[in-house]
C-alpha positions as CSV (number, residue, x, y, z in Angstrom):
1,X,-24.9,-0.8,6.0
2,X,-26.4,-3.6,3.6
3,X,-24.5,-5.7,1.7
4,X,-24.8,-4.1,-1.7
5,X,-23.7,-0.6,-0.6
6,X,-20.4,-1.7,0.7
7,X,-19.7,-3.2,-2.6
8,X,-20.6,-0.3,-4.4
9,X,-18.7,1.8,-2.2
10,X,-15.5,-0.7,-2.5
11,X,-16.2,-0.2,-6.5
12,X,-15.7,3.4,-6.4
13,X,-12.7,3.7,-4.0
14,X,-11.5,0.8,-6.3
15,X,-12.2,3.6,-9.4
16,X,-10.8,6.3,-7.5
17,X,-7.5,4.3,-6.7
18,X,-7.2,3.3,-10.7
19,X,-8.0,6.6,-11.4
20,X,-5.1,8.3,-9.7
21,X,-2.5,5.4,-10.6
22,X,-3.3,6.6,-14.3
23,X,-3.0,9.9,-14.3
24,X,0.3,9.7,-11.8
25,X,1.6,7.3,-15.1
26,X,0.4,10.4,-17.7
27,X,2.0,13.3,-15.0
28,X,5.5,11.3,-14.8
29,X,5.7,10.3,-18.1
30,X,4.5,14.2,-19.7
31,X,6.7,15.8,-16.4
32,X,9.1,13.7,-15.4
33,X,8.9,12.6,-11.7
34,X,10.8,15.4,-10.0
35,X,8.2,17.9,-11.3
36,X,5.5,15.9,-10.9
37,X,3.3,17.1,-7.8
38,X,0.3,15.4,-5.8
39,X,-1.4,18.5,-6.9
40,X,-0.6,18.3,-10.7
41,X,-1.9,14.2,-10.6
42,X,-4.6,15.5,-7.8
43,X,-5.7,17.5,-11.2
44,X,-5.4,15.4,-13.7
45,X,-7.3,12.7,-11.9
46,X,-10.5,14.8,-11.5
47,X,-10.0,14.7,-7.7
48,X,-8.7,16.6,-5.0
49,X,-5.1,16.1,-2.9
50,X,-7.1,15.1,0.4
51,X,-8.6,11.9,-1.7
52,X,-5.0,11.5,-3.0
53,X,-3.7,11.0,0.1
54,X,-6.5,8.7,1.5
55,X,-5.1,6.3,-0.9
56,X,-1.6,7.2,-0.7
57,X,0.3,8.4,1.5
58,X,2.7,10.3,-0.2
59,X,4.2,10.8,-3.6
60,X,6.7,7.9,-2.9
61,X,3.6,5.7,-2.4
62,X,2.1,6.6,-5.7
63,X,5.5,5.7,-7.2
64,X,5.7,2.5,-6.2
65,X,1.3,2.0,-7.2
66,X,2.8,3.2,-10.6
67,X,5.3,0.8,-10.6
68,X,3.1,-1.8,-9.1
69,X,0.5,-1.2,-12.2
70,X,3.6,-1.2,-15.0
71,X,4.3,-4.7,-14.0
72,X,1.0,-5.6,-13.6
73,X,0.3,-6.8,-17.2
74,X,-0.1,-9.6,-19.3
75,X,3.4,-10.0,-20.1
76,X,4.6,-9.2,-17.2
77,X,2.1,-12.2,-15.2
78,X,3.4,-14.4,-18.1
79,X,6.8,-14.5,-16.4
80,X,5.5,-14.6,-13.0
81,X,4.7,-18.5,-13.3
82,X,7.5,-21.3,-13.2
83,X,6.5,-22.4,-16.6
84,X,7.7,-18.8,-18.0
85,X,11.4,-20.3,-17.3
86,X,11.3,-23.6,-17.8
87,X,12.4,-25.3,-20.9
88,X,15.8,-24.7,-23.2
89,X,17.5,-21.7,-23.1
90,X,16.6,-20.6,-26.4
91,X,12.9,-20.7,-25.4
92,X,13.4,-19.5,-22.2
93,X,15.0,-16.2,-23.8
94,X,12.4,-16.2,-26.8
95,X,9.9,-16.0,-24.2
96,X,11.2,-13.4,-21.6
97,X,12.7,-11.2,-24.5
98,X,8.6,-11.1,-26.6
99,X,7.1,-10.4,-23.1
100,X,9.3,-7.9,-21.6
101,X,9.4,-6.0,-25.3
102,X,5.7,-5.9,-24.7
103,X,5.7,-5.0,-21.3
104,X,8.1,-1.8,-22.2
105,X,6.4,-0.9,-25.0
106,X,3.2,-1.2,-23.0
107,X,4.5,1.9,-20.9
108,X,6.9,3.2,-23.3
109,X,6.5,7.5,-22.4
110,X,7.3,6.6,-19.1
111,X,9.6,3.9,-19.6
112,X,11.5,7.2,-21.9
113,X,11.1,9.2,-18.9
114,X,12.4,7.0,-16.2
115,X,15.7,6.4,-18.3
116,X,16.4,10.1,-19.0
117,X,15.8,11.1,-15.5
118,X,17.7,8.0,-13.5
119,X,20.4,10.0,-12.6
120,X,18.4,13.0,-11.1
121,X,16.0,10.9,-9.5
122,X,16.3,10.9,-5.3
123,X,17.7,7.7,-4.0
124,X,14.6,7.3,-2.5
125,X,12.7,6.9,-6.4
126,X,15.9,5.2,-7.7
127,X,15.3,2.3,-4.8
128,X,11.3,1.9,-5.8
129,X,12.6,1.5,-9.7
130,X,15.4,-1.3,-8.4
131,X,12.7,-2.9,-6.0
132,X,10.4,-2.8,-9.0
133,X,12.3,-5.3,-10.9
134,X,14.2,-6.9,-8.6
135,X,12.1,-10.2,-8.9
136,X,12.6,-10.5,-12.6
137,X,16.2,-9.7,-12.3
138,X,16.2,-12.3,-10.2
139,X,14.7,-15.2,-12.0
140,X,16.3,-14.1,-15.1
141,X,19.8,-14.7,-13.5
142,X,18.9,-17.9,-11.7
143,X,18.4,-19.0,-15.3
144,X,21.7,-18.2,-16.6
145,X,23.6,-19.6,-13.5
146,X,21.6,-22.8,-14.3
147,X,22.9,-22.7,-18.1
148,X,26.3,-21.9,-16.5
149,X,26.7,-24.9,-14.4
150,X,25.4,-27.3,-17.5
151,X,27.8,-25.6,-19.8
152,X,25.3,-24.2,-22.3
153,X,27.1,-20.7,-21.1
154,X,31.1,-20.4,-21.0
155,X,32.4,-20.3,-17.4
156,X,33.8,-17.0,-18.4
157,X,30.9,-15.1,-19.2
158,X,29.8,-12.4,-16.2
159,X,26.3,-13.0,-15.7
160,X,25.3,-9.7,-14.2
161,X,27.1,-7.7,-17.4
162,X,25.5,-10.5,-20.0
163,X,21.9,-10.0,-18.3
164,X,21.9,-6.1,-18.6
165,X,23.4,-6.3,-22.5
166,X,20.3,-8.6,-23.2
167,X,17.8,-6.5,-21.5
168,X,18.9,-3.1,-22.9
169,X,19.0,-4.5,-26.5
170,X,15.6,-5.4,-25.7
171,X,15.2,-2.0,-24.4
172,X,17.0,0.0,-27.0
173,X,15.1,-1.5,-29.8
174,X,11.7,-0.6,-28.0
175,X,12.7,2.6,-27.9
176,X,13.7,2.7,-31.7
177,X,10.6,0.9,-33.2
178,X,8.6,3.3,-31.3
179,X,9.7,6.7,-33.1
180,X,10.5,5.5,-36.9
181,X,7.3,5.5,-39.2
182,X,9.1,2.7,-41.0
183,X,10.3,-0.7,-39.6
184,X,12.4,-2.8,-41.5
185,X,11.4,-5.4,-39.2
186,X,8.6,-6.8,-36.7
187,X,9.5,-6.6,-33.0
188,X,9.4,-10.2,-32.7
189,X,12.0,-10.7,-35.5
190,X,13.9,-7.9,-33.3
191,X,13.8,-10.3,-30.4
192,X,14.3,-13.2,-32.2
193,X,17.1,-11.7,-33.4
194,X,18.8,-10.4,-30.2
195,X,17.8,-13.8,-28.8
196,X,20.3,-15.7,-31.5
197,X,23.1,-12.8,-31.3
198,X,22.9,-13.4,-27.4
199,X,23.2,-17.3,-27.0
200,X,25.9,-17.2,-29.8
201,X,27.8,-14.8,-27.8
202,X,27.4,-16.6,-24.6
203,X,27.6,-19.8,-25.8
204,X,30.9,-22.6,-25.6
205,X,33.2,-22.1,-28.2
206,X,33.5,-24.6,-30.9
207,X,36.8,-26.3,-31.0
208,X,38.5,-25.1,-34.4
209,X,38.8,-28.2,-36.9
């Protein structure tokens, strides 16, 4: 087969592949992932299940090519690089909050989806969501262990509990900006925001004069 035709062909199983990954995002997020069937996305995708499954094996593979596609974004690559978390904690913060806001707003039916079905979801999808952003848990908590040990967080602070308040205020005010027709405020003075309210309630008391 020449040369040109295999590239062609790699083009439109590329297309094909893209194709399905966005309409298995419209399907869960209109749906919800229980409901959601092969068929349904097969549909929605302009293509039958057979080609489905040539590129995925099964709904729990489309899953994680959803997933794999939500974090494969801008902001997202932005915090995939050292220099993402290097610097003072109040830039490092400044930084993940803005990008992570953007990468859930990015997404943000499916993002509403995924949270009101968590606890229905099969263990099977509820360990493709953890998997999913595991890394970036990850890094995010290697940072605040760092500011721990230098004392720019108190010894008492649980890192685990102080990581998930940031993220869902993140979260939370996605999810408000989203619906209102009027904002009293621009996301990134929302992060900024949560950004200061977080490091002052992390941070080393002052001793009182």
């Amino acid at each position: 087969m020449p040369l040109n035709a295999v590239t062609s062909t790699t083009k439109t199983e590329v297309g094909t592949r893209n194709k399905i990954i966005a309409a298995a995002l419209n399907v869960f997020a209109r749906d919800g992932i229980p409901r959601a069937t092969t068929r349904i996305i097969a549909e929605e995708a302009g293509v039958n299940e057979v080609t489905l499954f040539r590129h995925f094996t099964n709904k729990d593979g489309l899953l994680q090519a959803v997933f794999d596609n939500v974090m494969n974004t801008p902001a997202y690559e932005s915090l995939d690089t050292d220099k993402a978390w290097v610097g003072t904690l109040h830039d490092v913060l400044r930084n993940f909050g803005l990008s992570f806001y953007q990468m859930l707003e990015r997404d943000e039916a499916f993002i509403r989806t995924l949270i009101g079905e968590a606890r229905r979801l099969p263990e099977q999808h509820r360990k493709i969501v953890m998997e999913a952003i595991k890394p970036l848990r990850s890094r995010f908590l290697q940072v605040l262990e760092k500011a721990q040990e230098t004392g720019e967080v108190r010894k008492d602070v649980n890192l685990f509990a102080a990581m998930d308040m940031f993220t869902n205020m993140l979260m939370g005010g996605m999810l408000k900006n989203t619906v209102e027709f009027q904002r009293d405020y621009a996301p990134r003075q929302y992060v900024n925001t949560c950004v200061d309210i977080f490091m002052a309630g992390i941070a080393p008391q002052r001793p009182r004069r």
